[in-house]
LONUTI-131115 format. One line per field, with one value per residue: residue number from 1; residue in one letter; y, z, x of N, C-alpha, C in turn. Coordinates in Angstrom, 1 decimal. Each point is the difference from the previous one (the first is absolute). Layout:
<zafis>
tiba	NUM|...
timi	a|...
n_c2	Y|...
n_c3	Z|...
n_c1	X|...
ca_c2	Y|...
ca_c3	Z|...
ca_c1	X|...
c_c2	Y|...
c_c3	Z|...
c_c1	X|...
</zafis>
This chain:
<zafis>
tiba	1|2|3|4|5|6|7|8|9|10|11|12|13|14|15|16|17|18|19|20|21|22|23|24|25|26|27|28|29|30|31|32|33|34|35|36|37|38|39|40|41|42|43|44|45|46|47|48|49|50|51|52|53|54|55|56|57|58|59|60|61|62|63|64|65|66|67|68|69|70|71|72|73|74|75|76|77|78|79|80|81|82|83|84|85|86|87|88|89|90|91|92|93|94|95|96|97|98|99|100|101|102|103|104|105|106|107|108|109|110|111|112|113|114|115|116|117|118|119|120|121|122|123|124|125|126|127|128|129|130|131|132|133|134|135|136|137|138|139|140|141|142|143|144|145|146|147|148|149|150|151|152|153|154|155|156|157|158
timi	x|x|x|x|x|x|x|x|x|x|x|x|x|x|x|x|x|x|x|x|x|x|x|x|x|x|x|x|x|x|x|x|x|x|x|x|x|x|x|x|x|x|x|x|x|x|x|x|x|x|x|x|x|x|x|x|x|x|x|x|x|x|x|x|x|x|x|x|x|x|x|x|x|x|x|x|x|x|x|x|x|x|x|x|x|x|x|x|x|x|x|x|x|x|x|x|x|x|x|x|x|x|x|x|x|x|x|x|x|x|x|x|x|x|x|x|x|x|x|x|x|x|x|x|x|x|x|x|x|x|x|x|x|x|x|x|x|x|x|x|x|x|x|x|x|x|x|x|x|x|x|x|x|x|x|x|x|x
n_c2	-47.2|0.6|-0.7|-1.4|0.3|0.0|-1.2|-0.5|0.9|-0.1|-1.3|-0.3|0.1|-0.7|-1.0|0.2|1.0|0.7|0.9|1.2|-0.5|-1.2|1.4|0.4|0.8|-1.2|0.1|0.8|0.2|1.4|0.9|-0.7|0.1|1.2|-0.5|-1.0|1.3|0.8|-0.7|0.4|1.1|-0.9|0.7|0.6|0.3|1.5|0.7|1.2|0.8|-0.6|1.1|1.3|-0.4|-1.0|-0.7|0.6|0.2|-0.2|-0.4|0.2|-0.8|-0.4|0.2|-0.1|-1.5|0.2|-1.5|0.3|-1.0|-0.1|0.3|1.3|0.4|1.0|-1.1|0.9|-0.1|0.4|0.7|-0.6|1.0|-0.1|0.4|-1.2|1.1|0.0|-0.1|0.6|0.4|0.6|0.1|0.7|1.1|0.5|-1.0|-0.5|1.7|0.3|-0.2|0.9|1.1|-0.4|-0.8|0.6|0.5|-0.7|0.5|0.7|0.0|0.3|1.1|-0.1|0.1|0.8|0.8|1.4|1.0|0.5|-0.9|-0.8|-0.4|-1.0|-0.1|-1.3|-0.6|-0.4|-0.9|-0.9|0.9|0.6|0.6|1.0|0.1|0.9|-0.1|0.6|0.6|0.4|0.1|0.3|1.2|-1.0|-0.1|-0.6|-0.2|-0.9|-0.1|-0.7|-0.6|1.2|-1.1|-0.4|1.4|0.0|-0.9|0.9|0.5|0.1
n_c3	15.0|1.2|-0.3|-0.4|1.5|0.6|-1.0|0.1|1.0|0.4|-0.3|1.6|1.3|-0.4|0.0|1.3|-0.6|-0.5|1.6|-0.3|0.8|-1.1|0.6|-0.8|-0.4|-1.3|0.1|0.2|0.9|0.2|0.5|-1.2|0.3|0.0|0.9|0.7|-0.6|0.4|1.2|0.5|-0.4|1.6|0.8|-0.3|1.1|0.4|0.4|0.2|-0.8|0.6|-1.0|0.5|-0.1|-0.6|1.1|0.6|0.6|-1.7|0.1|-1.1|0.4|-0.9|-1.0|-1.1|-0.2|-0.4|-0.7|-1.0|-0.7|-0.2|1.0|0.2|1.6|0.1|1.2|0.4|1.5|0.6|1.0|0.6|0.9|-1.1|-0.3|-1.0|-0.6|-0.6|-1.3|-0.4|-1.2|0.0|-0.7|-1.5|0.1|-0.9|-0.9|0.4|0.1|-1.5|-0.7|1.4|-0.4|-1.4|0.8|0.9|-0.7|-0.5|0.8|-0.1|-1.3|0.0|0.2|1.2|-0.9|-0.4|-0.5|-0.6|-0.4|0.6|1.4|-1.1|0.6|0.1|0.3|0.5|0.4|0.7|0.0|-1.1|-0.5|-0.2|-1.2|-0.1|-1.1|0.4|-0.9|-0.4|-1.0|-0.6|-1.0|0.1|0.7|1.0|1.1|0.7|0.6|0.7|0.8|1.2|0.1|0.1|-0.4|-1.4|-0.3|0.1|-1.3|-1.0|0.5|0.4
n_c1	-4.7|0.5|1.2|-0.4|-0.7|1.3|0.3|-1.0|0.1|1.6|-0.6|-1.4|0.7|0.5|-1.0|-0.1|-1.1|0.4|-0.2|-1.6|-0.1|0.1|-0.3|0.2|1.3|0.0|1.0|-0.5|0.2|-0.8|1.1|0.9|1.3|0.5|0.7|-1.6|-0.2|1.2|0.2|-1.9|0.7|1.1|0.6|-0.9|-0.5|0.4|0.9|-0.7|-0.3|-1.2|0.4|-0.7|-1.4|-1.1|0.9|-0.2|1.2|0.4|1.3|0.9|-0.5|-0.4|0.8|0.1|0.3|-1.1|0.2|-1.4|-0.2|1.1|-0.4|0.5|0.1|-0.4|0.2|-1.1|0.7|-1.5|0.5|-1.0|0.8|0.5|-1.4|-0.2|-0.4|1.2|0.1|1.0|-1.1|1.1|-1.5|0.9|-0.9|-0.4|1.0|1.0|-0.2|-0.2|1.2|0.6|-0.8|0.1|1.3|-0.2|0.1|0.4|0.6|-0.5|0.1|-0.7|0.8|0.7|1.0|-0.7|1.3|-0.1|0.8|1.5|-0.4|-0.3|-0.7|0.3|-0.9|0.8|-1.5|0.9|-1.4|0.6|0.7|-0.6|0.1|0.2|-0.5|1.1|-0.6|1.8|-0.1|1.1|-0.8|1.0|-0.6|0.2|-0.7|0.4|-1.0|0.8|-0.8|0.5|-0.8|-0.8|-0.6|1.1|0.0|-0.6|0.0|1.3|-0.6|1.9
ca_c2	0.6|1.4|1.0|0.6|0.4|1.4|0.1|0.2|1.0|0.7|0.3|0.4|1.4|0.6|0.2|1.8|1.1|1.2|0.4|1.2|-0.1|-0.3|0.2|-0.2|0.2|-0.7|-1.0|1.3|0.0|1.0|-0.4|-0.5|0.9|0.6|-1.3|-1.0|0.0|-0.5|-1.6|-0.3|0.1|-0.5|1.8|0.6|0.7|0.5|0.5|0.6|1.5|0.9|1.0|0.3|-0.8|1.4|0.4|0.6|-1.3|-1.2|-0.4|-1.0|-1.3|-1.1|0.3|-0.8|0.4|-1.4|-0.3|-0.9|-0.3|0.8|1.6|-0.2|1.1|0.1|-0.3|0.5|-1.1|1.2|-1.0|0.8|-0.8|-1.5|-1.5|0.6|0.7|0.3|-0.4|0.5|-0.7|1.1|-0.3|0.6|0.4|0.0|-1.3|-1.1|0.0|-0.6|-1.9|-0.5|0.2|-1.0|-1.0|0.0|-0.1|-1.5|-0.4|0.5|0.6|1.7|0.8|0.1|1.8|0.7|1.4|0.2|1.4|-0.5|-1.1|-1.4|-0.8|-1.3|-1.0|-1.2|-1.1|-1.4|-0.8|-0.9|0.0|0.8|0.8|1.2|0.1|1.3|0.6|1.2|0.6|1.7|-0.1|-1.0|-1.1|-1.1|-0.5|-1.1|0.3|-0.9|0.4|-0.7|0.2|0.3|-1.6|-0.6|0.7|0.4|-1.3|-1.1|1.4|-0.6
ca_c3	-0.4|0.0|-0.8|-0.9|-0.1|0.2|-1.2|-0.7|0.8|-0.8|-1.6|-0.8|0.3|-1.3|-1.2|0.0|-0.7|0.7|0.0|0.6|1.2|-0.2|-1.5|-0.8|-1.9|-0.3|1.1|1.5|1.5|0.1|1.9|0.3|0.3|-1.0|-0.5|-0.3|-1.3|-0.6|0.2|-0.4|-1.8|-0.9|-0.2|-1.0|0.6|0.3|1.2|-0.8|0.4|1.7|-0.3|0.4|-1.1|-0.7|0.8|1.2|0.9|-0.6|-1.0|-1.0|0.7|-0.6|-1.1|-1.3|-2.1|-0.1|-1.0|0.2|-1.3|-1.4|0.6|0.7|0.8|1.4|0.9|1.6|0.7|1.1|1.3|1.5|0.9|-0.4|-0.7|-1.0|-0.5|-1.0|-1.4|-1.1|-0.9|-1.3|-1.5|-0.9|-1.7|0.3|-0.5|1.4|1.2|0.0|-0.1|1.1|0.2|-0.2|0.3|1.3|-0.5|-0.2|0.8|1.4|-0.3|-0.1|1.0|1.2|-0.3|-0.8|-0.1|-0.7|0.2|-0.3|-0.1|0.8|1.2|0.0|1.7|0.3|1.3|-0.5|1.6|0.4|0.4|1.2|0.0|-1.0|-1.0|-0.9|-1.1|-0.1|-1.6|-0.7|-1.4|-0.2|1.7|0.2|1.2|0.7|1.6|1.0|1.3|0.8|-0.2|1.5|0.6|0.7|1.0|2.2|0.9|0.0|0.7|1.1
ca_c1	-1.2|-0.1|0.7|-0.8|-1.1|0.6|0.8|-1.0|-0.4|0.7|-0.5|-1.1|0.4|1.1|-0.7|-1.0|0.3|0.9|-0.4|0.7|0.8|1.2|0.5|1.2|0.2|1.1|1.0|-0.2|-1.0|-0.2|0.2|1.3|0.6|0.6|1.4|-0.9|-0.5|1.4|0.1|-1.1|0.3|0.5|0.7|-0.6|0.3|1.0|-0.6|-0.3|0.8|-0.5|-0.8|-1.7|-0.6|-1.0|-1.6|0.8|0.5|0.9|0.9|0.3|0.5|0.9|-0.3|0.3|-1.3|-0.6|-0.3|-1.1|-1.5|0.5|0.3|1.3|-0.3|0.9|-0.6|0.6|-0.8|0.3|-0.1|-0.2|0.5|0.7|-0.8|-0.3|-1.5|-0.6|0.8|-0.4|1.1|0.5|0.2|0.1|-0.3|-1.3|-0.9|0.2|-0.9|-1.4|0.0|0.3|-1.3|-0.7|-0.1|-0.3|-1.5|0.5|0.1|-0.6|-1.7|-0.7|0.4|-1.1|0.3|0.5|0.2|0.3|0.3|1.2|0.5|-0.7|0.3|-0.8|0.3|-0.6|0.6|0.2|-0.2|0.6|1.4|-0.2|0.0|-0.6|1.1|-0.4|0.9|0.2|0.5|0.4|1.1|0.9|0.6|-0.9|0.7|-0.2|-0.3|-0.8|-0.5|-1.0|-1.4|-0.7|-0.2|1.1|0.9|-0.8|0.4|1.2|1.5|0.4
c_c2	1.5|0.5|0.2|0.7|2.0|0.5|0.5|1.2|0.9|0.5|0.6|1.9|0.7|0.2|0.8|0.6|1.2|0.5|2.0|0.0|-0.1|1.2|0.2|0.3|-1.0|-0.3|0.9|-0.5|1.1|-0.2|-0.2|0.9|0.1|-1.7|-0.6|0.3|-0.2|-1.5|-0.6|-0.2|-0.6|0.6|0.3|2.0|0.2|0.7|1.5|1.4|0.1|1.2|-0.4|-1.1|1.1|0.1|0.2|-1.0|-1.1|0.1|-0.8|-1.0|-0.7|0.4|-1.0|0.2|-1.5|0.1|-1.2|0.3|1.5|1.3|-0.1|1.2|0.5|0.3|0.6|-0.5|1.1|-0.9|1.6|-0.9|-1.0|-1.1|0.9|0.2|0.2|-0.5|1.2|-0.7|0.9|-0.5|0.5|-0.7|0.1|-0.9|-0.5|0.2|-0.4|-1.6|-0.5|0.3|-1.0|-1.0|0.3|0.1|-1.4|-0.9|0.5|0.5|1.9|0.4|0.5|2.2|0.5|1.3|0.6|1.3|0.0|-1.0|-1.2|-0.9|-1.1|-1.1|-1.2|-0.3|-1.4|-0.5|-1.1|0.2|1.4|1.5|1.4|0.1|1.3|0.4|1.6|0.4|1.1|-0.2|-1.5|-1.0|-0.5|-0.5|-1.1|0.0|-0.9|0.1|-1.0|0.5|0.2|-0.9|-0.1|0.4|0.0|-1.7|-0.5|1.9|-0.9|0.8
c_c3	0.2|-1.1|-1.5|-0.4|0.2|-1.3|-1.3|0.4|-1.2|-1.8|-0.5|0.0|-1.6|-1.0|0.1|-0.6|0.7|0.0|0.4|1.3|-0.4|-1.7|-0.9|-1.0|-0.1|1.1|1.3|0.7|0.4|1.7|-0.4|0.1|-1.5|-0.2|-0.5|-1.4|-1.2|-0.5|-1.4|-1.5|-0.9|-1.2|-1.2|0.8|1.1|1.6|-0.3|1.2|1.2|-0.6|0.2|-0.8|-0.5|1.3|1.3|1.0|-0.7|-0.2|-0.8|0.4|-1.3|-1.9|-1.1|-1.3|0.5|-1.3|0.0|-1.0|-1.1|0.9|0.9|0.3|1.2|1.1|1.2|1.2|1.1|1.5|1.0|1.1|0.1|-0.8|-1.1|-0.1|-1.6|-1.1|-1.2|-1.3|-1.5|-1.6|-0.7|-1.2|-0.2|-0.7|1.0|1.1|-0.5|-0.2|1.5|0.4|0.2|0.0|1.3|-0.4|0.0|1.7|1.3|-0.4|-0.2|1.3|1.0|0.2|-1.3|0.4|-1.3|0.2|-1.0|-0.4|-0.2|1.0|0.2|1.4|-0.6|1.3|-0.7|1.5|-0.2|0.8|1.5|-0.6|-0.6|-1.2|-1.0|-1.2|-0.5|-1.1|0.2|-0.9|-0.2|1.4|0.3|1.5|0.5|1.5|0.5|1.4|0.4|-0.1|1.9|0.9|0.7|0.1|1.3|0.7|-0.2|0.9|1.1|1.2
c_c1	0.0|1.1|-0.9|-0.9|0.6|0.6|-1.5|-0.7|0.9|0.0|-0.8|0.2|0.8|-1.5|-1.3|0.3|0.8|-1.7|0.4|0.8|1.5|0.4|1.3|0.1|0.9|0.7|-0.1|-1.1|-0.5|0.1|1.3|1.1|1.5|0.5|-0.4|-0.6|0.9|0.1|-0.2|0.2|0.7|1.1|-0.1|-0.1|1.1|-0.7|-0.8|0.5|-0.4|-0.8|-1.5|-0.5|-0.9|-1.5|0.1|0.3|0.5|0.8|0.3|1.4|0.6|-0.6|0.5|-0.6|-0.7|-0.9|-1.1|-0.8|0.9|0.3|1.7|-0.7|1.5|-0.5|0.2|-1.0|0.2|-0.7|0.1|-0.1|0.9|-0.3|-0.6|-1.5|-0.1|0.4|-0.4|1.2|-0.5|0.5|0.2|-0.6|-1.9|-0.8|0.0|-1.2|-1.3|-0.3|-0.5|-1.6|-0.9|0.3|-0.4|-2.1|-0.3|-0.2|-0.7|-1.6|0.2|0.9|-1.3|0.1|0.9|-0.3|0.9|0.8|1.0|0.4|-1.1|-0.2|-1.3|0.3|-1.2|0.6|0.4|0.0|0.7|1.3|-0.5|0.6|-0.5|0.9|-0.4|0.9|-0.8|0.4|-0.1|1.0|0.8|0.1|-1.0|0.2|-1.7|0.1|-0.7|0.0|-1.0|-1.4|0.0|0.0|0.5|1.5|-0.7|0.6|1.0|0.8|-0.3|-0.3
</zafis>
């Protein structure tokens, strides 16, 4: 009786929702470390240069191309301390970026920011998966930024 009852514990555990605590881009853990995201890909990524990231205290831990819903990007994974904080992911072309607009329109509702100058810039939260998602346009370029939500960065740093 207990194993069953420790075996049905185990399932129901698998079919909770991912919660912010538990957040995540795709196959990443935000907290996980350069190797473990590697792994994780299923080697699709590489180990990445170490060079600064774009925010003070990151490096670029593990890089590649990742491909999803018609887009191919190139993927950089920046980690402080060792664990990862961040995902950005680099699109060419300025149809692409706006197809990619508005599918995220699609998905997340109205941006919780918009800014304009130079550059465009749009942020959603996405509370399912736990994170901020910012997209950026200038011209042809296109980049993609994900970042733990406050939350739940305060509850997955080791």
């Amino acid at each position: 009786m207990k194993r069953e009852a420790c075996w049905l514990g185990v399932i129901l555990a698998l079919l909770v929702p991912t919660t912010a605590a538990e957040a995540h881009w795709r196959y990443t853990r935000y907290g996980m470390s350069p190797a473990e995201v590697i792994a994780a890909s299923g080697g699709k990524l590489r180990r990445g240069s170490g060079a600064p990231g774009p925010t003070d205290g990151t490096t670029n831990g593990a890089v590649g191309r990742f491909e999803a819903d018609g887009y191919s990007y190139a993927a950089n994974f920046y980690f402080r301390k060792g664990r990862l904080e961040e995902v950005r992911l680099d699109l060419d072309g300025e149809e692409n970026c706006l197809r990619l607009h508005e599918d995220f329109q699609r998905i997340y509702g109205q941006p919780v920011d918009f800014r304009e100058s130079i550059v465009r810039h749009w942020a959603w939260s996405d509370r399912k998966w736990g994170n901020r998602v910012k997209l950026m346009s200038l011209g042809r370029y296109c980049q993609i930024q994900y970042i733990a939500l406050p939350a739940a960065s305060a509850r997955t740093a080791p």
